[in-house]
C-alpha positions in Angstrom: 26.2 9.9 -0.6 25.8 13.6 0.8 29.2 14.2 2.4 27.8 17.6 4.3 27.2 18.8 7.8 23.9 19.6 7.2 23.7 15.7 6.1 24.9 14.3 9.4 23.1 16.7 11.1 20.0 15.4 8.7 20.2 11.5 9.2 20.7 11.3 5.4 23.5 9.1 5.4 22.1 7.2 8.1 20.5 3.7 7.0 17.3 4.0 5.2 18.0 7.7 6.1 18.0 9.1 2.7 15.5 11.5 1.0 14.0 12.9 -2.3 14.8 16.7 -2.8 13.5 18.8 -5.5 13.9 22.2 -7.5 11.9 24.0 -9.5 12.7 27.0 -11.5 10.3 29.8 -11.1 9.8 33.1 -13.1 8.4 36.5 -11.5 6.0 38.8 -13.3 9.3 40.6 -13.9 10.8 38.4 -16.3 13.2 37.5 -13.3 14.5 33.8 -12.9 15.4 32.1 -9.7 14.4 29.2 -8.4 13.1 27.0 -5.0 14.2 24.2 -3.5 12.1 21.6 -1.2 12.6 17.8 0.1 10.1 15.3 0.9 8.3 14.7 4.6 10.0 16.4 7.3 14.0 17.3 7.0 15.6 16.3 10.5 12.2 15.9 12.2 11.1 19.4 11.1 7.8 20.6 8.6 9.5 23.9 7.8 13.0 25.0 7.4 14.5 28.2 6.8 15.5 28.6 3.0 13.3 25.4 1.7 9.7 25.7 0.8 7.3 25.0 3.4 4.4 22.7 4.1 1.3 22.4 1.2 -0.7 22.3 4.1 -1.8 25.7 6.7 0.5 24.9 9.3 -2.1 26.6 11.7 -5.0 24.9 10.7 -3.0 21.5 10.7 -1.7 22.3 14.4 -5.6 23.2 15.7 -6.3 19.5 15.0 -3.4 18.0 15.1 -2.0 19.3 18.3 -5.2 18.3 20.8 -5.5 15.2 18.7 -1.9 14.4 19.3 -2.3 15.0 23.5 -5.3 12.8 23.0 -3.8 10.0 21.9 -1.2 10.0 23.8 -2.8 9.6 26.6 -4.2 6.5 25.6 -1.0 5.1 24.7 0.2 6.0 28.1 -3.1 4.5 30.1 -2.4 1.3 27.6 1.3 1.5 28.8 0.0 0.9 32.4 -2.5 -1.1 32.3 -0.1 -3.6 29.9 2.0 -3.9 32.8 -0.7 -4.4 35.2 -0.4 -8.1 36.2 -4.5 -7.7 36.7 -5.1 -7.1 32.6 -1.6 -7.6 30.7 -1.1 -6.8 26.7 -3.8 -8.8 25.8 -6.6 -7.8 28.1 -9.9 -6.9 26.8 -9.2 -3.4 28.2 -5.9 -2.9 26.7 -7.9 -4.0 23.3 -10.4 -1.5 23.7 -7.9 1.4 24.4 -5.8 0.1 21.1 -9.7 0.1 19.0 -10.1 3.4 20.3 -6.7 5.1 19.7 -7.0 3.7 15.8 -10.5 5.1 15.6 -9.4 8.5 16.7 -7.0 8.4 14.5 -8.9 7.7 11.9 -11.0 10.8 12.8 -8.2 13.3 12.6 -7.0 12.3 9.4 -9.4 13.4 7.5 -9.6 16.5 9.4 -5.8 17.3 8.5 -6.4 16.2 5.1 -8.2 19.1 4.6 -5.9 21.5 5.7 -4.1 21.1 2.3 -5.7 22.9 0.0 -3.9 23.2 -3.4 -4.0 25.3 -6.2 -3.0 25.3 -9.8 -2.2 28.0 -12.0 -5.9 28.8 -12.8 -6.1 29.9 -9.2 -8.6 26.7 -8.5 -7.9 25.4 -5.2 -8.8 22.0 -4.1 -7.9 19.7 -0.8 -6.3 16.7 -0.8 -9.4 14.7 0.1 -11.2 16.4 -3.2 -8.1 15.2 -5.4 -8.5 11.6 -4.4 -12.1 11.5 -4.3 -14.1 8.6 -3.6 -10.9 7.2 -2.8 -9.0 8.0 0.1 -5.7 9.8 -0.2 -2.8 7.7 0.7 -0.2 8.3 3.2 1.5 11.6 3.2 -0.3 12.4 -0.1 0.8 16.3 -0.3 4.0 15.8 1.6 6.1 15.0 -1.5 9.3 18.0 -3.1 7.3 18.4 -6.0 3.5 19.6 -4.8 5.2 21.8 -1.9 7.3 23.4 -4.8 4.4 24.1 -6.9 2.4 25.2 -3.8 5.0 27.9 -2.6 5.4 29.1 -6.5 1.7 29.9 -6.7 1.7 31.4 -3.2 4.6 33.9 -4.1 3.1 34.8 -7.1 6.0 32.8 -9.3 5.2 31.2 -12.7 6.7 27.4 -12.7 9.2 26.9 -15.6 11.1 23.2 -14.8 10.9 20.8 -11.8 13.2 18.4 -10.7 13.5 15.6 -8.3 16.6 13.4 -6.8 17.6 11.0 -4.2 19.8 12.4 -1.8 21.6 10.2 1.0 21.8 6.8 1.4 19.3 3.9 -0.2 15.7 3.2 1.2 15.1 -0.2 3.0 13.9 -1.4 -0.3 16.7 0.3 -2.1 14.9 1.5 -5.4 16.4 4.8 -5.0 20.1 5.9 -5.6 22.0 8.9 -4.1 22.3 11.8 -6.9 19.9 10.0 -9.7 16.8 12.1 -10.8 13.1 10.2 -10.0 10.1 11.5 -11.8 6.6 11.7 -9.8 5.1 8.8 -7.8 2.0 7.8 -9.5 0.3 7.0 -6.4 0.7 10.2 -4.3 1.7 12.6 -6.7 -0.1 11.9 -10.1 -3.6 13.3 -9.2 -2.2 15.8 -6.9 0.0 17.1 -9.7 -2.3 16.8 -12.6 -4.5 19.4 -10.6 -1.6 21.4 -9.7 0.0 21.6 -13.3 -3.4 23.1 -15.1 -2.7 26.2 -16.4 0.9 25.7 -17.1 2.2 24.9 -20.8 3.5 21.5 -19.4 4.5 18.4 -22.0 2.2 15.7 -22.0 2.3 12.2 -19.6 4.5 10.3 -22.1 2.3 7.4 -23.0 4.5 4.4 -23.7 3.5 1.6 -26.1 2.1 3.9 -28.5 4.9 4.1 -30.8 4.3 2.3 -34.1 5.6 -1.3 -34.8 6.3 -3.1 -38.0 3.3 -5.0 -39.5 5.0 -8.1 -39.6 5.9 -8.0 -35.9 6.0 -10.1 -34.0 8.0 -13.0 -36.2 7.5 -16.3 -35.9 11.2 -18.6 -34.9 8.8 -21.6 -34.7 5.5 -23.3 -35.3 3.2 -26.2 -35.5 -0.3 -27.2 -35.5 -0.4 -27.0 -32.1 2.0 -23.6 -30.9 4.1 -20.7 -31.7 7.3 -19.5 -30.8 7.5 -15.9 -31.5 10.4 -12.9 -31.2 8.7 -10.3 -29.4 10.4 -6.3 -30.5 11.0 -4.1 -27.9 8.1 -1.5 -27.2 5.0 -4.2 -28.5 3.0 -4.6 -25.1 2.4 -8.5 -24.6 -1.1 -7.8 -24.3 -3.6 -4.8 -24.5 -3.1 -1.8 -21.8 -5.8 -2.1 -19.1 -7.1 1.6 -20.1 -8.2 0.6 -23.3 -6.0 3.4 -25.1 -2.9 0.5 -25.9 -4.7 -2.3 -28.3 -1.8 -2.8 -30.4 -0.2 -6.2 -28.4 1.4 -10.0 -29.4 -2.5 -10.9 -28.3 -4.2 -8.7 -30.8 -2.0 -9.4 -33.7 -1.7 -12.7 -33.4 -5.3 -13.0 -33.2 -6.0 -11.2 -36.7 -2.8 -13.8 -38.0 -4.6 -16.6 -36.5 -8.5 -16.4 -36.6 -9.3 -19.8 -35.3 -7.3 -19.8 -32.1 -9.0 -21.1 -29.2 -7.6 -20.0 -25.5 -5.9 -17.1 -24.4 -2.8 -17.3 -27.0 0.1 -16.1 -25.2 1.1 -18.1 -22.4 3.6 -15.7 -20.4 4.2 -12.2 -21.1 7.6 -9.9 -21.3 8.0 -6.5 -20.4 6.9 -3.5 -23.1 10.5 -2.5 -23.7 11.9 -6.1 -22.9 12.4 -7.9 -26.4 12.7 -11.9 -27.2 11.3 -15.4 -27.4 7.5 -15.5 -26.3 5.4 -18.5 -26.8 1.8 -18.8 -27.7 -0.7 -21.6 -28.0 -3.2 -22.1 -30.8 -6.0 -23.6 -28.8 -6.9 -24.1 -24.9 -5.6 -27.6 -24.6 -2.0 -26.3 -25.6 -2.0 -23.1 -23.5 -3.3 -25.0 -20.4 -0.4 -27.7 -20.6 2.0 -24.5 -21.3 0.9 -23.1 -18.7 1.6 -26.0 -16.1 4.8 -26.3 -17.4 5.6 -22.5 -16.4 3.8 -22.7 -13.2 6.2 -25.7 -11.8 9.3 -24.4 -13.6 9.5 -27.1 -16.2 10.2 -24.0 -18.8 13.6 -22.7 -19.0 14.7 -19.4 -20.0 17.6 -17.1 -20.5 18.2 -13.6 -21.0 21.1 -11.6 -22.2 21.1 -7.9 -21.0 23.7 -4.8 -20.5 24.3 -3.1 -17.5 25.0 0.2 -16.3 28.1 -0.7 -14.2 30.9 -2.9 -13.8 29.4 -6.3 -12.3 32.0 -8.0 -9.4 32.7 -11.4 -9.6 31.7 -14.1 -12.5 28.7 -15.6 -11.3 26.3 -16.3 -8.7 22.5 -16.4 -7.8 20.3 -13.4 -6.4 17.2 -14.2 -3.8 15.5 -11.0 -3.2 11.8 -11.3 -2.5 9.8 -8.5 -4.5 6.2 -6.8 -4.3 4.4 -3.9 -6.1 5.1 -0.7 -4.8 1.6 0.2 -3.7 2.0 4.0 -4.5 4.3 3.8 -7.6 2.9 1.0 -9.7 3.8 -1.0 -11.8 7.3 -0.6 -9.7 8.4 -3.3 -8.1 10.5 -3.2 -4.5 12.3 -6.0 -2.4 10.6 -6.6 0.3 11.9 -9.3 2.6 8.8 -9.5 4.7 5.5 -9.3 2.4 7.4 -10.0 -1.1 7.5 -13.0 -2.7 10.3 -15.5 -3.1 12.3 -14.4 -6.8 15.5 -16.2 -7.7 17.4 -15.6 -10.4 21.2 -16.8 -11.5 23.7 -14.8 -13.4 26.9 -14.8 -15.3 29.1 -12.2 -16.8 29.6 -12.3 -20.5 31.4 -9.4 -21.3 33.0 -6.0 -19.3 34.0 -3.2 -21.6 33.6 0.8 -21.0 32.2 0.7 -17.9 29.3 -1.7 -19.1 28.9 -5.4 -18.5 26.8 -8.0 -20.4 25.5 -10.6 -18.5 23.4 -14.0 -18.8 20.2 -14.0 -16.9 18.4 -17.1 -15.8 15.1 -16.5 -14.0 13.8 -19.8 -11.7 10.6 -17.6 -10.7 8.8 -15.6 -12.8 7.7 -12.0 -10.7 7.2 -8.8 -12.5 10.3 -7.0 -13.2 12.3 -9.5 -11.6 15.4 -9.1 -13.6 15.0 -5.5 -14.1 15.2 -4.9 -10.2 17.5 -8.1 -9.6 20.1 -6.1 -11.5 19.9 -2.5 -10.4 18.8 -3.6 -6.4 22.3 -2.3 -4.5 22.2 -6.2 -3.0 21.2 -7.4 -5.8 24.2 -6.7 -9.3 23.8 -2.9 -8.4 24.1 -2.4 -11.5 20.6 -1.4 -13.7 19.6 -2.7 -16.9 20.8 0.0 -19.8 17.5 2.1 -20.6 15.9 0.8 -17.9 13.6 4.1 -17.5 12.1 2.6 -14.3 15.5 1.5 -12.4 18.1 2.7 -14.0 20.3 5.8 -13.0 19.2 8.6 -15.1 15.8 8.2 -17.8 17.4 6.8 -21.3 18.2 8.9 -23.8 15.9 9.3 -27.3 16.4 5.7 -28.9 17.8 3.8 -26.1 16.0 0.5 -25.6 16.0 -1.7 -22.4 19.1 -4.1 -23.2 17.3 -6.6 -22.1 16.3 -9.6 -24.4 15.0 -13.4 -23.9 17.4 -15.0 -26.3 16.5 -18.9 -25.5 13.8 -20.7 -24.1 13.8 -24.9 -23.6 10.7 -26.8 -23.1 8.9 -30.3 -23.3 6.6 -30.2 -26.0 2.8 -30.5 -24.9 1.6 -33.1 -27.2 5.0 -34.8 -28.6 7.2 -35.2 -25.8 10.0 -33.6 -27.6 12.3 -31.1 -25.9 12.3 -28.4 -27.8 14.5 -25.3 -27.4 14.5 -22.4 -29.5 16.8 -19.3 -29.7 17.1 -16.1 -30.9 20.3 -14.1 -30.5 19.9 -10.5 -28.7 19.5 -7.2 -31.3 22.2 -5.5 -29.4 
């Protein structure tokens, strides 16, 4: 936590109360280096703050619509308020319902309106708004309001040249806690991405890293097991399960496995893993085979388990997590508890191993929800503890050549077409 006045004074500490901060290192036409420093949203219910960089958006323009729009609507809410209590209409009234329609349609009005009050440029001197950035879409909430664009903003409006950027949690844990207090974050891909991909033009600035394009060994995946019917298969970390939705990522299990296996029928690969997640996979040779598969995963009859190292020192021996997950709408593919919309994800656990601050663990899934392990592990009510390499949960990003340590190391099933229980292992690379 942020042990400061400033942070009391700041609701940081405060549950849910934390917030992302940022720097960026700037360069004057001088050759002088400083740098600014900026947070998220408002800081203690205030836009602009001596010392931090303000606003992307013209704080005058913004208040023109904002303020007349704000005495507008409140209004409403406080002719609603009466009329609620009004024994002739009550909260459900058709005129309450009206007032509500209206206030959300006014609202709807405005935003636009303050949308275009942000008007960004890049290092080209192009400026663009918001709205134009997310075009035909519409921006989402607080698009604009993020450390990183206000940073950028302020360096172009003081005539500074961007050099490095940085972002960190400071305070304590969101509601969904995915963030942690002192670890660096990079750019939300929902707000952020097209805001900053305008912003950054002009500026020698490395390249998205595009993961799944590093080169795999021909004879990846190999085969543990096979009949006329299926295939068990050891998946290597960083070989996508199937082809990236852009089109850019071919290489996948599906692809290869295809070329291996000309005269498969169906979709092949029954169940995916995770890019950097490495391990048992299994894969049907025609549609029969992969439909039966497929039953057997959708009521649970499949049984898997994963060995993985954490970042931390795990208390207690054993147990079983229940933390209900979704997609993070603006930072996909991340996925966040969510104990209202998520759904149900279960999974058990049992130490292994505790050496130099690390402890290995056995994972045991009973649902099967997109990064389920990965945020099972690092969630603060979860093992608090995140999956080593785990460049989407885990403390800091892994270093060059760190993996996910996370591997499927056994699966057990009932054969499709002999009965037989089969179970097949494979021991973890690390």
């Amino acid at each position: 936590m942020l042990q400061s006045p400033a942070a009391a004074a700041w609701g940081l500490d405060a549950t849910g109360g934390g917030k992302m901060f940022g720097v960026l290192v700037v360069k004057a036409r001088d050759g002088t280096v400083g740098y600014l420093r900026g947070f998220s949203g408002q800081l203690g219910g205030q836009w602009t703050i001596e010392g931090w960089a303000p606003p992307a958006f013209d704080p005058a323009a913004r208040d023109a619509i904002w303020i007349a729009g704000e005495v507008e609507m409140l209004a409403m809410t406080a002719e609603r308020d009466v009329l609620a209590r009004d024994p002739a209409h009550g909260p459900g009234s058709p005129s309450v319902t009206l007032l509500d329609a209206a206030r959300r349609a006014r609202s709807r009005e405005l935003l636009p309106l303050i949308q275009q009050t942000y008007r960004l440029a890049n290092a080209r001197g192009d400026v663009r708004t918001v709205r134009e950035l997310f075009a035909p879409a519409e921006p989402p909430g607080g698009a604009g309001d993020c450390a990183a664009p206000k940073l950028l903003a302020q360096a172009y409006r003081t005539d500074m040249i961007p050099i490095a950027l940085a972002e960190w949690w400071l305070g304590a844990p969101p509601r969904t806690g995915d963030r942690r207090a002192g670890s660096f974050y990079p750019a939300c891909h929902g707000k952020c991405a097209p805001i900053l991909a305008h912003m950054l033009q002009g500026l020698p600035a490395d390249p998205h890293p595009v993961f799944g394009a590093e080169p795999i060994a021909a004879d990846e995946p190999r085969v543990i097991f096979e009949d006329e019917h299926l295939l068990v298969i050891d998946k290597p970390s960083g070989l996508l399960s199937v082809p990236g939705r852009s089109g850019l990522l071919q290489d996948s299990v599906v692809t290869r496995l295809r070329a291996r296996y000309p005269g498969a029928t169906g979709q092949m690969v029954v169940h995916r893993l995770d890019l950097d997640t490495s391990g048992i996979m299994l894969a049907a040779k025609n549609l029969p085979t992969f439909v039966a598969l497929q039953r057997c995963f959708a009521l649970r009859d499949v049984a898997k388990r994963y060995v993985a190292w954490l970042d931390g020192t795990v208390a207690g021996d054993h147990g079983v997590i229940h933390l209900p997950l979704r997609v993070d709408i603006d930072d996909r593919p991340r996925q966040i508890h969510d104990p209202v919309h998520g759904k149900d994800a279960s999974t058990s656990w049992e130490v292994l191993e505790r050496t130099n601050g690390r402890t290995r663990v056995a994972l045991t899934p009973h649902t099967g929800r997109t990064h389920q392990l990965r945020v099972h592990a690092a969630h603060p009510e979860g093992l608090d503890a995140p999956i080593v390499g785990d460049r989407l949960y885990g403390r800091a990003a892994p270093e060059d050549g760190v993996r996910l340590m996370l591997h499927a190391e056994r699966v057990s099933f009932v054969h499709p077409h002999t009965g037989a229980q089969l179970t097949v292992e494979r021991p973890a690379p690390f």
